[in-house]
N, C-alpha and C positions, 0 to 999 in steps of 0.2 A: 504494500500500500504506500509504502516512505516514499520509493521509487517512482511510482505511479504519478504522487505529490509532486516530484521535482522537474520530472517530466514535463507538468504540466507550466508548474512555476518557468520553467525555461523559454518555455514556446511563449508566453506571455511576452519576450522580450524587453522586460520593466528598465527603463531609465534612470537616471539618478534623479530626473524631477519628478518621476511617480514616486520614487520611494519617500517621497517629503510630503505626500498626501496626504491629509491629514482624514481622519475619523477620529468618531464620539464613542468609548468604551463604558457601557452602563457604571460601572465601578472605578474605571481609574477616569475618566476625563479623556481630552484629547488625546490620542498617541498617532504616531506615521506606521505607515505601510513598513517603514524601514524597522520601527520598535516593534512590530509583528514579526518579522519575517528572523529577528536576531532572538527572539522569545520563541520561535521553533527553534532553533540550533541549540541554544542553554535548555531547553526541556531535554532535548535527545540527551545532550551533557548529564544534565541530572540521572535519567537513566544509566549513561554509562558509571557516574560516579557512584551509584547506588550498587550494580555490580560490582564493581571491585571492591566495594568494603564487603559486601557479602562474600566476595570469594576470598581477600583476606582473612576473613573471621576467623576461618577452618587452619589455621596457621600461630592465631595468637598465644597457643602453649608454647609449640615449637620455639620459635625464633624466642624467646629466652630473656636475654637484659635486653635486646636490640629493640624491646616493643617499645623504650622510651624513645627512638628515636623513627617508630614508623609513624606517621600520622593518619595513615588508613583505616589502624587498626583503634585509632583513638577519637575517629568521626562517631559522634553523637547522632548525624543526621543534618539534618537543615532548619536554621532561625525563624521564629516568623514571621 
């Protein structure tokens, strides 16, 4: 479906003055086309960062003293 998504985003051939387009988001106020399109790329982000502290997890007996210095294994999550 990502793929599908980018696809289609491409064919659009968007410019640099579309992406200053502005919309009304119920909740935050005005944002551009531009603050949509980088809030899909940090969602995907969020996902990956959310795997690798899951796939750290299964590691944090092993690695020993060094947990003080991994920060993966020391992600609470994310602020509100």
């Amino acid at each position: 479906m990502r793929t599908g998504n980018l696809d289609q985003l491409r064919a659009l051939n968007i410019d640099s003055a579309e992406l200053e387009k502005r919309g009304r988001h119920p909740a935050l106020g005005v944002i551009t086309l531009s603050n949509l399109l980088a809030t899909w790329a940090a969602h995907d982000l969020t996902h990956l960062h959310q795997i690798s502290r899951i796939m750290a997890y299964q590691y944090r007996d092993e690695v020993g003293p060094w947990s003080a210095y991994l920060g993966v294994l020391k992600c609470a999550g994310h602020s509100a």
